[in-house]
MDTraj code that builds the backbone (N, CA, C; nanometers):
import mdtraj as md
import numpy as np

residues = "UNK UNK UNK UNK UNK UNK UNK UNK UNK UNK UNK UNK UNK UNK UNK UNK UNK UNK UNK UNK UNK UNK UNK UNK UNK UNK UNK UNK UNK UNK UNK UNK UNK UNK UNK UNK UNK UNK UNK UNK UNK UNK UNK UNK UNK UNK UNK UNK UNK UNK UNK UNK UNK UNK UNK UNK UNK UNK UNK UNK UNK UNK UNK UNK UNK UNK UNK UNK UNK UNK UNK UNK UNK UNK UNK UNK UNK UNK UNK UNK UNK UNK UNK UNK UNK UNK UNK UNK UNK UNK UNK UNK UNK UNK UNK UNK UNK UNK UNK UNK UNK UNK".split()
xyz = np.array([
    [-4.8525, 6.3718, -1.4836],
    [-4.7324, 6.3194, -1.4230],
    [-4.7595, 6.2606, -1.2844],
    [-4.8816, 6.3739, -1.1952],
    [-4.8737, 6.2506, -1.0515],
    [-4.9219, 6.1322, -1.0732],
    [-4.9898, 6.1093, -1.1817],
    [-5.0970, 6.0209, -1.2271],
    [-5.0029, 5.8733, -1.2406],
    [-4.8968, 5.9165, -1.3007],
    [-4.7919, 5.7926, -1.3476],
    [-4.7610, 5.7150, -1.2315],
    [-4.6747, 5.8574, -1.1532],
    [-4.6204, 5.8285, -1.0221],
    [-4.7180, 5.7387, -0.9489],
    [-4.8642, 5.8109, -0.9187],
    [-4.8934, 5.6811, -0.8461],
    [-4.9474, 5.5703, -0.8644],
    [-4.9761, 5.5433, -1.0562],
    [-4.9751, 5.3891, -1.0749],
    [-4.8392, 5.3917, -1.0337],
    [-4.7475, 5.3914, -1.0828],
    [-4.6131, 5.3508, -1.0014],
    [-4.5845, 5.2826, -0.8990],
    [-4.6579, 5.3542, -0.8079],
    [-4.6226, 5.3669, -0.6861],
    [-4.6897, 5.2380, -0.5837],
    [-4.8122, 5.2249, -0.6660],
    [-4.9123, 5.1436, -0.6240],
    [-4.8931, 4.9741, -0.6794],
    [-4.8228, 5.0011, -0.8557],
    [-4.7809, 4.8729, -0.8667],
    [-4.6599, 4.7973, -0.8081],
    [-4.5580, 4.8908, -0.7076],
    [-4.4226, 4.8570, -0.6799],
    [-4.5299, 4.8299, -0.5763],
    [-4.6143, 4.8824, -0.4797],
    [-4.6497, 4.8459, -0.3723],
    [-4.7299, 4.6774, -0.3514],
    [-4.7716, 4.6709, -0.4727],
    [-4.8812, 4.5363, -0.4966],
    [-4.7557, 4.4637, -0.5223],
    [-4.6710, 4.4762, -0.5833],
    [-4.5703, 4.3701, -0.6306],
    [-4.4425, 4.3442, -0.4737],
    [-4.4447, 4.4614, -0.3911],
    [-4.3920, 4.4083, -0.2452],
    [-4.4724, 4.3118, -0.1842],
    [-4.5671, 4.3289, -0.1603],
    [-4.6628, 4.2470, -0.1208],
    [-4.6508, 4.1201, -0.1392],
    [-4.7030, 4.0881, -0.2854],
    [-4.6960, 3.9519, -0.3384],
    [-4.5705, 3.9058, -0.3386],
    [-4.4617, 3.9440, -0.3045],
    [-4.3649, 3.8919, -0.2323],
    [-4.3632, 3.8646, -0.1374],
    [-4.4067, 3.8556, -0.0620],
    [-4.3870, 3.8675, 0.0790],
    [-4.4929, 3.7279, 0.1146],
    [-4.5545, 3.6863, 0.0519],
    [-4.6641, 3.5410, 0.0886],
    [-4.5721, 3.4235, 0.0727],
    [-4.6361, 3.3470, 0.1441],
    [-4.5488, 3.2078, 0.1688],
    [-4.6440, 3.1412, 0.1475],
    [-4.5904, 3.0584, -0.0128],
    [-4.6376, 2.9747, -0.0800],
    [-4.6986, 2.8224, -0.0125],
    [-4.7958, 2.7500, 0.0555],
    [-4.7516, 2.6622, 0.1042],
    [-4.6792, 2.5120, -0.0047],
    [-4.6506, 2.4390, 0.0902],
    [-4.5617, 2.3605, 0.0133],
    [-4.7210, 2.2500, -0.0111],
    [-4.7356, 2.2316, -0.1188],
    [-4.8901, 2.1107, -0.1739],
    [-4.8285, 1.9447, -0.1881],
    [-4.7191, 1.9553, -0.1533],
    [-4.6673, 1.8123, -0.2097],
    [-4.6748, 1.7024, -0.0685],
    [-4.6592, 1.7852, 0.0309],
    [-4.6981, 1.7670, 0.1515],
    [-4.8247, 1.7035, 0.2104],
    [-4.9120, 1.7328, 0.1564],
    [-5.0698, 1.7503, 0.2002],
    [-5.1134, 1.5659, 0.1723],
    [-5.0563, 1.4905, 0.0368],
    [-5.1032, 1.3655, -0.0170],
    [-5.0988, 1.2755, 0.1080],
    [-5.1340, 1.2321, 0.1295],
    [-5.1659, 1.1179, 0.2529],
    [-5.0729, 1.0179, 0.1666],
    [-5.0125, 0.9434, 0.2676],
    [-4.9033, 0.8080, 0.2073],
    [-4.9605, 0.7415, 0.1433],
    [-5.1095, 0.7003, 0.1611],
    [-5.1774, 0.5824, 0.1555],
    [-5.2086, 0.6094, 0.0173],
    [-5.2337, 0.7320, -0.0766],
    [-5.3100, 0.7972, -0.1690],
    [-5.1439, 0.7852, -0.2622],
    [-5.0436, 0.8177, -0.1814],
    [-4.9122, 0.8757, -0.2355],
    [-4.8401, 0.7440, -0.3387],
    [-4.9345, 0.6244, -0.2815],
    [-4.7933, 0.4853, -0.3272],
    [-4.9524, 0.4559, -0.4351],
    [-5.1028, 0.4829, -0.4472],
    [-5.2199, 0.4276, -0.4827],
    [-5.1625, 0.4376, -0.6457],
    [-5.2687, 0.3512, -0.7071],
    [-5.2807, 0.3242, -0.8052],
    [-5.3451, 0.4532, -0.8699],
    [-5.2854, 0.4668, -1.0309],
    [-5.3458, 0.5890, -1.0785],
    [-5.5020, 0.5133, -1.1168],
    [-5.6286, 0.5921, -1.1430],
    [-5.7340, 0.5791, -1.0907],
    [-5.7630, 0.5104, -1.2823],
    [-5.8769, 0.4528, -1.2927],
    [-5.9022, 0.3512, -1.4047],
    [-5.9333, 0.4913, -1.4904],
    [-5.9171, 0.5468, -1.6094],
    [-6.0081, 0.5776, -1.7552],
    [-6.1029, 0.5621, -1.7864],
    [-6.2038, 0.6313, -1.7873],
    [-6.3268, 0.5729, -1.8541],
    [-6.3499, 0.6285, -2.0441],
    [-6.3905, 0.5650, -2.1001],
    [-6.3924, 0.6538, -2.2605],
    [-6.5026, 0.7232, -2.2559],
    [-6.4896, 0.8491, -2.2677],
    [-6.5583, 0.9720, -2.3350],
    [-6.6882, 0.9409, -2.4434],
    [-6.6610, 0.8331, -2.5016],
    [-6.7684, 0.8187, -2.5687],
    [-6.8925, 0.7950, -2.5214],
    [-6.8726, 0.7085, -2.4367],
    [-7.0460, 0.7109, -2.3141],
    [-7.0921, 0.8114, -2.2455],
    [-7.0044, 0.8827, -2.2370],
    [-7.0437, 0.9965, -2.1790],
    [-7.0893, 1.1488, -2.2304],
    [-7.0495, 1.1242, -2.3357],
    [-7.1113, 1.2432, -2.4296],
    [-7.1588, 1.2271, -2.5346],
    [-7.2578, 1.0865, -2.5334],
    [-7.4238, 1.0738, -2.5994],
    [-7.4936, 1.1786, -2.5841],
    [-7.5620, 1.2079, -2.6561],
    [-7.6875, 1.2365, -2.6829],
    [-7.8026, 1.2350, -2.5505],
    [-7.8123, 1.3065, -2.4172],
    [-7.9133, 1.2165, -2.3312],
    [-8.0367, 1.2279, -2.4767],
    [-8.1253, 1.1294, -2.3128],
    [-8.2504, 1.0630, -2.3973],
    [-8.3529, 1.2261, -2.3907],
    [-8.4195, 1.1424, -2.4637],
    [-8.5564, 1.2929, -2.4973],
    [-8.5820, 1.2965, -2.3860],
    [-8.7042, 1.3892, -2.3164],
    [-8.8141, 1.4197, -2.2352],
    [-8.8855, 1.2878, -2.2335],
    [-8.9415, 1.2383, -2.4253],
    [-9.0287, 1.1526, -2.4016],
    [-8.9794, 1.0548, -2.3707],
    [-8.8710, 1.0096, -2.4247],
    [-8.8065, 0.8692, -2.3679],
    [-8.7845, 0.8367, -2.2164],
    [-8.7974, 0.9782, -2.1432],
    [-8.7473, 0.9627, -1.9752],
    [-8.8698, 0.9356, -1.9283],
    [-8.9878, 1.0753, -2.0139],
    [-9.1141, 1.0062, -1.9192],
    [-9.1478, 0.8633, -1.9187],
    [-9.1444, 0.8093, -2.0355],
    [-9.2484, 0.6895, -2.0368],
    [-9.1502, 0.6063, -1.9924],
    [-9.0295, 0.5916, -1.9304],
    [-8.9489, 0.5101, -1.8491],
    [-8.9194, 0.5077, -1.7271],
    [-8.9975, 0.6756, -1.6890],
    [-8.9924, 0.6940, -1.5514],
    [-9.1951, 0.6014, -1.5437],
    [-9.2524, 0.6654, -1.6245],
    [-9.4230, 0.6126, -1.5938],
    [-9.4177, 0.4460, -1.5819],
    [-9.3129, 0.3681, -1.6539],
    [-9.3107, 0.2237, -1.6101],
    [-9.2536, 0.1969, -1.4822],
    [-9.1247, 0.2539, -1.4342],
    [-9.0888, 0.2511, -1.3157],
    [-9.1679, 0.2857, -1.1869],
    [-9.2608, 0.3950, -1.2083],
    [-9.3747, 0.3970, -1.0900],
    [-9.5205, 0.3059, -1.1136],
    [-9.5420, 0.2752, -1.2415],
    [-9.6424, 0.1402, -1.2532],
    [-9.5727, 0.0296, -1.2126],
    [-9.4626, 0.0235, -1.1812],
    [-9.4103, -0.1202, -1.1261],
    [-9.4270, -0.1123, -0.9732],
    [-9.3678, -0.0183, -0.9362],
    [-9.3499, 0.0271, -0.8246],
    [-9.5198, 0.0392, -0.7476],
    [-9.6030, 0.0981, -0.8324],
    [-9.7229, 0.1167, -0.7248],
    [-9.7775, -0.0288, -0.7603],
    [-9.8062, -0.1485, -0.8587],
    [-9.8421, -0.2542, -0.8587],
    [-9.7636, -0.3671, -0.7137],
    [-9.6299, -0.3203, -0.6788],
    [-9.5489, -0.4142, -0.5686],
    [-9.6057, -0.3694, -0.4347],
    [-9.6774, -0.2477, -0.4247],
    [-9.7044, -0.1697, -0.3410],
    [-9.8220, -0.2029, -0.3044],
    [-9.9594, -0.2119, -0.4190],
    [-10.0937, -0.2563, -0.4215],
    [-10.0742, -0.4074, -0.3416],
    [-9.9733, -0.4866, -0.4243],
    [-9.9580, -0.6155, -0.3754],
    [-9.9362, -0.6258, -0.2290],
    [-9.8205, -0.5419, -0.1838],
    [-9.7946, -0.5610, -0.0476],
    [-9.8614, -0.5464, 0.0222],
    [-9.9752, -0.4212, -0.0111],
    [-10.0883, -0.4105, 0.0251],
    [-10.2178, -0.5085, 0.0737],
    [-10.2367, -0.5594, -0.0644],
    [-10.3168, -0.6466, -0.0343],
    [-10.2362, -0.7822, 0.0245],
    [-10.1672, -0.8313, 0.0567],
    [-10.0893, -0.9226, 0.1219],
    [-10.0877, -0.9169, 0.3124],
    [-10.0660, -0.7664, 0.3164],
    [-10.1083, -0.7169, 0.4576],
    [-10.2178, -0.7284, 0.5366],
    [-10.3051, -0.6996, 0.4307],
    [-10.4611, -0.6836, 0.4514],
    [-10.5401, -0.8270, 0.4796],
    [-10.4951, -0.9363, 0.4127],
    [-10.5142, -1.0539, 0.4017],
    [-10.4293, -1.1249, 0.5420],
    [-10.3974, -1.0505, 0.6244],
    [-10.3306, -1.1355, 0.7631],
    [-10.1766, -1.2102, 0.7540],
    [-10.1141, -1.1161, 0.6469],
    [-10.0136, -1.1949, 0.6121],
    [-9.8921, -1.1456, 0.6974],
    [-9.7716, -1.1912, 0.7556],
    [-9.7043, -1.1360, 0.8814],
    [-9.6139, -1.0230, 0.7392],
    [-9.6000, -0.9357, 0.7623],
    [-9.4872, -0.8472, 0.6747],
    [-9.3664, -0.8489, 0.6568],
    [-9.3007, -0.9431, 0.7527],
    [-9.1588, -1.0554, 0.7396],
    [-9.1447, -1.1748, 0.7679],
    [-9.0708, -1.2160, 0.6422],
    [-9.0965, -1.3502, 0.6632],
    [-9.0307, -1.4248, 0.7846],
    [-9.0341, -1.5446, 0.8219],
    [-8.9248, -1.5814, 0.9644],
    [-8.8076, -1.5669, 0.9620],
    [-8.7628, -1.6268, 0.8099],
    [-8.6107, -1.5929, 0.8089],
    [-8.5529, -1.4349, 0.8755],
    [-8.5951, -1.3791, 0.7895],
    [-8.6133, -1.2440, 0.7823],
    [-8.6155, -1.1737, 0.9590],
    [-8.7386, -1.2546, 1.0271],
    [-8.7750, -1.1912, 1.1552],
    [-8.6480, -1.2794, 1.2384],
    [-8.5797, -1.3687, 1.2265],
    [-8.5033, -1.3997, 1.3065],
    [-8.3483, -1.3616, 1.2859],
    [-8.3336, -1.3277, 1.1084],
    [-8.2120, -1.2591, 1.1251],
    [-8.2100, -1.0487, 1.1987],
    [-8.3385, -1.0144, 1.1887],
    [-8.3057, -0.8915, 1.2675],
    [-8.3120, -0.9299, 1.4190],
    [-8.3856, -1.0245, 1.4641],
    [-8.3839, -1.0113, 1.6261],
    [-8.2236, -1.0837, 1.6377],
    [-8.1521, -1.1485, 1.5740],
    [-8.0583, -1.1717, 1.6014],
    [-7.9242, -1.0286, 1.5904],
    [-7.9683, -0.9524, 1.5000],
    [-7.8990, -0.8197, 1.4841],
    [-7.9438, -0.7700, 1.5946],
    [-8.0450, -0.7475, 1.6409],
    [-8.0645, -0.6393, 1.8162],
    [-7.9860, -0.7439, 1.8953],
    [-8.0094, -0.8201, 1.9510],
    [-7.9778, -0.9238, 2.0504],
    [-7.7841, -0.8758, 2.0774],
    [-7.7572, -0.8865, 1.9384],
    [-7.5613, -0.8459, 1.9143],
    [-7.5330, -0.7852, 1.9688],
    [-7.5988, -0.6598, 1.9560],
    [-7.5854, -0.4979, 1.9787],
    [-7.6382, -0.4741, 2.0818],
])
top = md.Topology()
chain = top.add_chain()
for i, resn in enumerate(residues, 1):
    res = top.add_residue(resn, chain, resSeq=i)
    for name in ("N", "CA", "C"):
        top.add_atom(name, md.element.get_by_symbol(name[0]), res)
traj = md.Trajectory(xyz[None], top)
């Protein structure tokens, strides 16, 4: 019998409680700008829950992406090496014109 009493006692006490919180109001919080926005585009589900690709299909697409990558690299390389300026003029006169701004 005390046993009842003080679930009892303890659930009237948890249930004063949770009365007693002040809900905030969420409708409040939307920024105007978000409040008048367009609802956001759909995309279909179907692209998105393919199959990803194998292991092997990633490696040998990641191994072409760094054979491309270290061949532009070799090149730039050897392009450097050969006395070549590393930007072209265009190039060197649109950044000195970006410092010069600023």
């Amino acid at each position: 019998m005390p046993r009842i009493r003080a679930v009892l006692a303890s659930t009237a006490l948890v249930a004063s409680v949770a009365g007693c919180i002040d809900v905030p109001d969420l409708g409040e919080r939307i920024a105007p700008d978000l409040r008048d926005a367009p609802f956001p585009t759909l995309i279909p589900l179907d692209a998105s829950l393919t199959t990803p690709a194998t292991p092997k299909e990633d490696g040998a697409q990641l191994a072409r992406q760094l054979d491309a990558r270290r061949a532009a690299l070799q090149a730039r390389a050897r392009r450097l090496q050969a006395g070549a300026p590393p930007l072209s003029a265009d190039d060197r006169a649109r950044l000195n014109t970006s410092v010069t701004d600023n």
